[in-house]
C-alpha positions as CSV (number, residue, x, y, z in Angstrom):
1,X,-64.3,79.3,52.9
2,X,-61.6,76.6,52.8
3,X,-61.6,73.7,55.1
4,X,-59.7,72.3,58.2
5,X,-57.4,75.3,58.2
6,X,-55.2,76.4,61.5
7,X,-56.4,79.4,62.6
8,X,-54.6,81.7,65.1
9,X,-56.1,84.8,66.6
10,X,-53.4,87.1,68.9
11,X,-55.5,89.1,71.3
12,X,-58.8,88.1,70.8
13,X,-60.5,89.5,73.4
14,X,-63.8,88.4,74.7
15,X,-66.1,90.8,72.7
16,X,-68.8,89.4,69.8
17,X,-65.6,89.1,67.6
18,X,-64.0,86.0,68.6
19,X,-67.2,84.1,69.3
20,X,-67.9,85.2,65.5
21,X,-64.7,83.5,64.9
22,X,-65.5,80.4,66.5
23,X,-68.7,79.9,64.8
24,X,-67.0,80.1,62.0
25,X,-63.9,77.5,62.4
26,X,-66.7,75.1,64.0
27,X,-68.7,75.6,60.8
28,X,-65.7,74.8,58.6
29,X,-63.9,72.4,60.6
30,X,-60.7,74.6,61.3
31,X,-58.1,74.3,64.1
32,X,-58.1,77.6,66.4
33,X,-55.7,78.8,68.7
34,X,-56.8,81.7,71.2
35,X,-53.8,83.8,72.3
36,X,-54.5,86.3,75.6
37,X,-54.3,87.0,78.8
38,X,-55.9,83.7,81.1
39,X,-58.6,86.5,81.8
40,X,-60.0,86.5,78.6
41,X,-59.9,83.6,77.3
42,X,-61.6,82.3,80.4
43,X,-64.7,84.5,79.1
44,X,-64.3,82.5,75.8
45,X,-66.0,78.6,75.4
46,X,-63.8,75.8,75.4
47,X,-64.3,73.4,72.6
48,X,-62.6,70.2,71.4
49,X,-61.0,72.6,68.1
50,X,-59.9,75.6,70.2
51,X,-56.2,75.8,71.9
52,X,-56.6,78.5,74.4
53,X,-53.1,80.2,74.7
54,X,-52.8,82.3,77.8
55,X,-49.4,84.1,77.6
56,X,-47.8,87.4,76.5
57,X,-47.1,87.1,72.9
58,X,-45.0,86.4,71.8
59,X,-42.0,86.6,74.5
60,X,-44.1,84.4,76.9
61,X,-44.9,81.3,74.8
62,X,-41.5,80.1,72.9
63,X,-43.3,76.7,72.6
64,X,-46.3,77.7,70.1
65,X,-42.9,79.0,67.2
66,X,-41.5,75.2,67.5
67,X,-45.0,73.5,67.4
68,X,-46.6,75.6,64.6
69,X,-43.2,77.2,62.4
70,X,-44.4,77.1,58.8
71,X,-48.1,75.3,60.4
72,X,-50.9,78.7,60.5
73,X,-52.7,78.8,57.4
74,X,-54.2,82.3,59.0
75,X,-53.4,84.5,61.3
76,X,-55.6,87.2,62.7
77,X,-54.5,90.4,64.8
78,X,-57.6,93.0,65.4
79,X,-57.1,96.0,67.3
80,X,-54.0,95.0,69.2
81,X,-50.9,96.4,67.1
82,X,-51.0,99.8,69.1
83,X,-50.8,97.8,72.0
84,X,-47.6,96.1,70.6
85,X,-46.3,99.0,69.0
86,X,-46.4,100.9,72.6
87,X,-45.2,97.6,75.0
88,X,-43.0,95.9,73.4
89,X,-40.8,95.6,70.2
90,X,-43.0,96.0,67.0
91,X,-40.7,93.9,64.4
92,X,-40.3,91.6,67.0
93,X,-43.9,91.0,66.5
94,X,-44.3,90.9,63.2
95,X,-41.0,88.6,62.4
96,X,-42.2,86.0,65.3
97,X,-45.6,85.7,63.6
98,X,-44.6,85.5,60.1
99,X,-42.4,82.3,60.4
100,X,-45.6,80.5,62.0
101,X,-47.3,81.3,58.6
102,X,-47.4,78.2,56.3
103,X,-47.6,78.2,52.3
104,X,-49.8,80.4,50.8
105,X,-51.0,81.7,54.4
106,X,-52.3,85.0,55.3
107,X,-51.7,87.7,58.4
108,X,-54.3,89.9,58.6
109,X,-53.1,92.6,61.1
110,X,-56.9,94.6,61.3
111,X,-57.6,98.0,62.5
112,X,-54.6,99.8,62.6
113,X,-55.4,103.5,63.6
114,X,-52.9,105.3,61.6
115,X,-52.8,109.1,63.0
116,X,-51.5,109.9,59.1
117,X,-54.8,109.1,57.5
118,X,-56.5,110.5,60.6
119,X,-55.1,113.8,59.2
120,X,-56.1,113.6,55.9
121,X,-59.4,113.0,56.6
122,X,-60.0,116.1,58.8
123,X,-58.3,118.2,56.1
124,X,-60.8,117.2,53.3
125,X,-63.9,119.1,53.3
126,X,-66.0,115.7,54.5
127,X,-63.5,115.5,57.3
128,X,-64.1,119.2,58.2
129,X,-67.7,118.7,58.4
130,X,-67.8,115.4,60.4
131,X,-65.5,117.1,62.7
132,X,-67.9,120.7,63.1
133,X,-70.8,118.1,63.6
134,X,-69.3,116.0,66.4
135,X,-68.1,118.8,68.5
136,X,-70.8,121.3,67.6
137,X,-68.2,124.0,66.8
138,X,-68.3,126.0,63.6
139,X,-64.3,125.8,63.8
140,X,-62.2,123.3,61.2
141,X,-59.9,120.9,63.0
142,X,-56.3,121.9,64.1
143,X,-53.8,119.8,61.6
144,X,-50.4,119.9,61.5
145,X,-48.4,117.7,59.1
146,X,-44.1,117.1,59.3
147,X,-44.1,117.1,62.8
148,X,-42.6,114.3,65.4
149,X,-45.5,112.7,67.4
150,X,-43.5,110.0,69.3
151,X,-45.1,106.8,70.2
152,X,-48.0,107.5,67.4
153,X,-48.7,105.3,64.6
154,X,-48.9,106.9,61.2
155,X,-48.2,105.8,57.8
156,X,-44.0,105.4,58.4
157,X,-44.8,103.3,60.3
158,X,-47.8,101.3,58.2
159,X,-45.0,101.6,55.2
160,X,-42.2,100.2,57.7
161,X,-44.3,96.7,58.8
162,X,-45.8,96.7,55.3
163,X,-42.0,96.7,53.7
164,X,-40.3,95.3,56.6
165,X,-42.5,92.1,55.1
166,X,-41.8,92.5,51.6
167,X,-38.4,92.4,52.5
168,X,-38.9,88.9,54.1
169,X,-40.4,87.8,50.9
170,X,-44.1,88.3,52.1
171,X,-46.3,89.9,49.7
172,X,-47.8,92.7,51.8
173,X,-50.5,95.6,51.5
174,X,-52.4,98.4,53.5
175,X,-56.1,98.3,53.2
176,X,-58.7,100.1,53.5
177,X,-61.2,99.4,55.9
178,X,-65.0,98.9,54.9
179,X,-67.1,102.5,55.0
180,X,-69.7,101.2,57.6
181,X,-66.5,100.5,60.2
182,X,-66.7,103.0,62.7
183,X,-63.5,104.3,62.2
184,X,-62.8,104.2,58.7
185,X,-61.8,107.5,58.5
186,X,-58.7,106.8,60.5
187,X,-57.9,103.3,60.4
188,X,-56.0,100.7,58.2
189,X,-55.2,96.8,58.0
190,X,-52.2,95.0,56.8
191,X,-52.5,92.1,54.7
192,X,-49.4,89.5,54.7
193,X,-49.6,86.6,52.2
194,X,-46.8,84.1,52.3
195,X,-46.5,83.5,48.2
């Protein structure tokens, strides 16, 4: 709700999201930068407010950490950290983005799917029952907990970004994601707030 803000969004994509996210930042005057591939972003309207980004972040564009360190009042990351977490080096990630964060700005890193909680839900009895339902199989879900799933997100690794920032003198927390999200049941966000 605040005013003439910088705005940065890493992987936006080209779905209804990010054009949700323009309306908004026209609406309240804000700065935005568009980070992705020149493929989408070309899919995405260019406007007088928006600085369309094309590069791999954050290796690719060097340049956008000396003109904005200490400048993004918000940063926004949506379905993109099992991307990161699979291509390149997570921390690398996170510790790039956090010095762009000025005073009292946030990093929402959003829809996290966090294998952990996945397994919780399918071991409550709602779980059980969403799972007989979708695959029409009067059979509970195979879950096994304490066991090495390499290359999976779960919550060490939630717990790792969330103190790995806490460390660095972020406030940080896991949240829930809203019941009417599709997948609730096994996803989280990560809220980073520079005090």
């Amino acid at each position: 709700k605040k005013k003439k803000q910088v705005v940065m969004d890493i992987g936006p994509g080209c779905s209804d999201l990010p054009h949700m996210i323009i309306e908004l930042c026209r609406k309240n005057q804000h700065s935005l930068i568009l980070v992705d591939s020149k493929e989408m972003l070309s899919n995405l309207p260019d406007e007088s407010f928006i600085t369309k980004v094309p590069c791999y972040y954050p290796e690719e564009c060097p340049w956008i950490f000396e003109k904005y360190f200490n400048k993004i009042n918000v940063i926004l990351s949506y379905s993109v950290l099992h991307y990161i977490f699979t291509e390149q080096n997570l921390f690398n990630f996170v510790d790039m983005s956090l010095s762009l964060l000025a005073d009292e700005g946030e990093f929402l890193i959003g829809d996290i799917p966090n294998v952990s909680k996945r397994k919780r839900f399918f071991n409550s009895p709602n779980g059980i029952k969403y799972h007989k339902l979708f695959t029409g199989k009067n059979e509970k879900p195979d879950i096994q907990y304490n066991t090495s799933e390499p290359g999976i997100i779960d919550d060490a690794i939630m717990f790792s970004i969330m103190m790995r920032c806490r460390n660095a003198g972020f406030d940080s927390f896991i949240l829930p994601q809203a019941n009417d999200l599709p997948m609730a049941n096994r996803r989280e966000d990560i809220l980073i707030i520079k005090p």
